[in-house]
N, C-alpha and C positions, 0 to 999 in steps of 0.2 A: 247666747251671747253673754259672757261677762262685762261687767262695767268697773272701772278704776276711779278714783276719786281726779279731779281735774285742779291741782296743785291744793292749797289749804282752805276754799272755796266750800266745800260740804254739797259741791255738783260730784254728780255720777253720770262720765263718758264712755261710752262702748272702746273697748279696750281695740277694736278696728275700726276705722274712721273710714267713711267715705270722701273721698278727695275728686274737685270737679274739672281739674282741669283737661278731661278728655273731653268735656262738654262744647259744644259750640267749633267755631271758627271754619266751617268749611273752606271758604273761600282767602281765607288769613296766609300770610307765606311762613308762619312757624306751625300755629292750633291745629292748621291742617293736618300735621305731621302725628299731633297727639291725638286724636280720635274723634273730632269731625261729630260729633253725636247731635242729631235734631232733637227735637224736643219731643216725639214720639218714643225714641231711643230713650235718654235723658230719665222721661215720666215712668216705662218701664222700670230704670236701673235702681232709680231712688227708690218705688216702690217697695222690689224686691229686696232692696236696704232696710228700708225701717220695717218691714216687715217680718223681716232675720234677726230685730232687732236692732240696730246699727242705732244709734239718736246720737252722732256726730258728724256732723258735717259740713267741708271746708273748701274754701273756695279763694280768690281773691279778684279783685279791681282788673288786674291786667288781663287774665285769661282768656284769649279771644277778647281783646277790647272789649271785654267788660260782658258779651254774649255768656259766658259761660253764668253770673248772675243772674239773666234775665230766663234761661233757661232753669236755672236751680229756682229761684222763685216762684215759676211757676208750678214745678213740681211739687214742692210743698206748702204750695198755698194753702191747702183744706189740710194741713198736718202739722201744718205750723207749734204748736205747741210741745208734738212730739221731737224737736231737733232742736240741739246745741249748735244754733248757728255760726260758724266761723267764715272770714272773711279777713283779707292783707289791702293794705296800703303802702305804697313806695313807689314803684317801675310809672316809669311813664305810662299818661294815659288820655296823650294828644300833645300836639306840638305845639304848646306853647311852654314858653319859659317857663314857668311855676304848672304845671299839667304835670311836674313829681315830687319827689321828695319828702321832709317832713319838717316843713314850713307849719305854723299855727294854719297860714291861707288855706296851705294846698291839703291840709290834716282835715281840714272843717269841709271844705268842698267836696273831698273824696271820700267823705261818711254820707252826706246828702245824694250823692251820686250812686254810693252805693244800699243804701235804702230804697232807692226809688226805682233800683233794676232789680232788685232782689222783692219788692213789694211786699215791706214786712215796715215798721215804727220803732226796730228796735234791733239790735246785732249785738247775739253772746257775746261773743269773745273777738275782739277786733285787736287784730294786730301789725305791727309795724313789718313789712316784709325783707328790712336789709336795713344797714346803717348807713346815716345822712351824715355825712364828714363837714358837709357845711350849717347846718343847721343846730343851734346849742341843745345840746338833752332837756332841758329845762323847758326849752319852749314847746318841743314836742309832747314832753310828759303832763305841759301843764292843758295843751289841748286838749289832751285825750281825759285826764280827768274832769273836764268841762262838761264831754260828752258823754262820760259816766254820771256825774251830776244830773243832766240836761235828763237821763233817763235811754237815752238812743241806741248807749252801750252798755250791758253789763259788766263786762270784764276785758281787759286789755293784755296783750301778750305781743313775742316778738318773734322774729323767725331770723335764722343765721345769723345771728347774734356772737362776737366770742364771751366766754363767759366774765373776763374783766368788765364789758361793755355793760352786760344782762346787771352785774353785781353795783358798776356803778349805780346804772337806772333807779334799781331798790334802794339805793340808799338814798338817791336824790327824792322821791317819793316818799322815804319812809319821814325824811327831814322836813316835807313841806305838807306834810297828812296828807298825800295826793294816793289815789289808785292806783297799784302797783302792778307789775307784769305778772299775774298767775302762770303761764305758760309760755313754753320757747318752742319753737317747731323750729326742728333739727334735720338735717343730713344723715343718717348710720343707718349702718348695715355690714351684711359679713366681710363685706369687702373696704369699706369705709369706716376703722373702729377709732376715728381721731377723739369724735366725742368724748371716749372715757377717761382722755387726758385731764380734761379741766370740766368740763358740760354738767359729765353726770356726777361731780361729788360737787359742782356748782348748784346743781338742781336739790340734790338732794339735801344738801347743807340749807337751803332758803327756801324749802318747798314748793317751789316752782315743778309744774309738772313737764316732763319731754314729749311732746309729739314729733314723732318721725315720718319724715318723706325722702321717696324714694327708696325704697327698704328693700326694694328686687331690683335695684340697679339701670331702671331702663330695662328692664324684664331680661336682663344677664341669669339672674337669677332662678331661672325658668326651668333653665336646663337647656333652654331649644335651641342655644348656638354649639358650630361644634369649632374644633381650633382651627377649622378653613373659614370660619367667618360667615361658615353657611347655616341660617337658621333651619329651621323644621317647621317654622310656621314664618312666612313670608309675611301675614299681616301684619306680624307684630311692630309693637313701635320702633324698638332697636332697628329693627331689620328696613322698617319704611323712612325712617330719620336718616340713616347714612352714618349716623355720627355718633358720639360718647359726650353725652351733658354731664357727668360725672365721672372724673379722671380715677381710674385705678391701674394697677399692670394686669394684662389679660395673662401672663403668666401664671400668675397666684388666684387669677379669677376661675378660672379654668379645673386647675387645684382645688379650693374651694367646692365649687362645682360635680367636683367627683366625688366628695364627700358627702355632699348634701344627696345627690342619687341615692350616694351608697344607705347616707339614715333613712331615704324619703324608702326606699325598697321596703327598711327591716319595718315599716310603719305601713307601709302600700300606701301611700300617698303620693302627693307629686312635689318637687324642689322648691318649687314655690311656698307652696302651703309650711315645710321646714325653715326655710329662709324667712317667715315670716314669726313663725313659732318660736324661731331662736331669736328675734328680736323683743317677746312679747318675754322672755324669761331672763332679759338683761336688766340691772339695777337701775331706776329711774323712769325708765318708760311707761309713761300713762295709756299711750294711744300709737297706733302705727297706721299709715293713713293709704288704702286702697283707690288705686284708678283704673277701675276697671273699661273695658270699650265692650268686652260679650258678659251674657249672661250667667256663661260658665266661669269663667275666668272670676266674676263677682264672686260665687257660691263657692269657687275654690278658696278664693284669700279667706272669705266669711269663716271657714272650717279653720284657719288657723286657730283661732278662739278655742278651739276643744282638740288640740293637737297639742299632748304633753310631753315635750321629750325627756328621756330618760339621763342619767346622771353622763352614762357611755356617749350617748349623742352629745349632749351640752362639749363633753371634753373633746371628742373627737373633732367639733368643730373651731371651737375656742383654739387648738394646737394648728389648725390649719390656718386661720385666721387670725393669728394673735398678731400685734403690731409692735413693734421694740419700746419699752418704756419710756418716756420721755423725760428730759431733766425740767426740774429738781424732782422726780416723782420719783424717779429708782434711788435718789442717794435720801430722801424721806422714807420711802418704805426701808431701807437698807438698814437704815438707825431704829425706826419704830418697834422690833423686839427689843432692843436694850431697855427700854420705858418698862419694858414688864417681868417684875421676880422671877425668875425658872422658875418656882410652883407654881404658878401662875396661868404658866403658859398651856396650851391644848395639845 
């Protein structure tokens, strides 16, 4: 396993994340859809995680009301030292009024709550799961650096953030000496490359680190569907969900897809394992974060980490997957040689 530094922090995270949200929910009308995993299951998967290596892993409040926590806790009770614990706050998590959001209230209660299912005193990296339109940034940010204070949190971060939002945050922090977001957990992948509009020169201009979810698409990325919409493995989540949580055109997915065969062949690996490799070799990306439900399935993503693709792959994918430049970014790059002498240039 390789590890990545986790934005300017001087942490080192396994550059694959274990992500929990297959854990739990059997009986839930969404969790059940994503992998239903007991805690038998669960104590296995993590096992064979930090055992590979893996010392990231991430979870949130909502997942399975909050079962997916109480499951990951106990898994790494006796290991606890060895895991960069992450965890989100945001999505409802019960019906009352204030049970979301990012209220001071609801920010203080949903750290306590999430300690106490998680049975640990203290949470890495805790972060805001979505943006609060009613709630002033100010008061969120000033919570959470309370709870960096208090000891309970090490470090603070945000998820689906756009990058104006993330850029505000840091600046509101950096103005009142408060804790700032080291990390943003993102959406990308070969099929979803919006990120590199604003995200990743966002990240990398502020040293904020990207963790990415979803990075096989709802397991699109697999390979296992064909353009009848029929999978090769019925289990899978795609094929048990019914539906697409992440909007792309299956035109170009499909596309994509035959590509990634075509690299995963010259490599003998499986699409997955590329699909992941090509994310781990894009600018920005600290961590890409695995949900696994079997054991193979684990040990395939784990292998991305020592899957290097070659200069031919990167381009043959990047041309199938490329997304049209977005303004002002093409009429910026457009003028950006004239700033440099002809001798100059490469």
């Amino acid at each position: 396993m390789k590890y990545r530094l986790l934005g300017r922090t001087g942490v080192w995270v396994s550059e694959i994340a274990l992500g929990a949200m297959t854990f739990g929910g059997k009986e839930h009308p969404v969790y059940s859809t994503h992998g239903a995993l007991g805690q038998d299951e669960v104590d296995r998967l993590v096992g064979a995680a930090l055992d590979a290596g893996i010392n990231f892993v991430d979870t949130a409040d909502v997942y399975a009301d909050g079962e997916s926590e109480e499951l990951l806790g106990r898994a790494i009770r006796q290991r606890r030292r060895d895991v960069v614990l992450a965890t989100k706050l945001f999505a409802p998590v019960g019906s009352g009024p204030n049970d979301q959001g990012l209220s001071r209230l609801h920010v203080m209660r949903a750290l306590e709550e999430s300690l106490r299912r998680l049975g640990t005193d203290y949470i890495d990296l805790y972060q805001i799961h979505n943006w609060d339109h009613l709630t002033p940034l100010e008061e969120t940010l000033s919570a959470l650096d309370d709870a960096v204070r208090q000891g309970k949190v090490r470090y603070i971060g945000c998820s689906n953030l756009a990058a104006w939002q993330v850029s505000k945050a840091l600046g509101i922090s950096a103005l009142h000496n408060q804790a700032g977001f080291v990390a943003n957990q993102i959406h990308y992948s070969l099929l979803s490359r919006d990120a590199e509009r604003d995200l990743v020169p966002m990240a990398e201009d502020s040293g904020v680190s990207l963790t990415v979810w979803q990075g096989l698409v709802g397991g699109f990325l697999t390979g296992k569907f064909d353009r009848g919409g029929v999978s090769t493995d019925q289990d899978s989540r795609r094929a048990r969900n019914g539906f697409d949580f992440v909007p792309f055109s299956e035109e170009t997915g499909f596309e994509v897809v035959d590509v990634l065969r075509t690299v995963a062949g010259r490599h003998k690996v499986s699409p997955a394992r590329v699909a992941l490799a090509w994310l781990l070799a894009q600018r920005g990306v600290t961590s890409v974060i695995i949900g696994a439900r079997k054991m193979e399935q684990l040990q395939d993503n784990i292998a991305a980490s020592d899957l290097l693709l070659t200069e031919r792959d990167l381009a043959e994918l990047d041309e199938v997957s490329r997304p049209p430049v977005a303004y002002p970014n093409w009429i910026q790059e457009g003028f950006a040689p004239a700033r440099i002498p002809s001798g100059n240039r490469a």
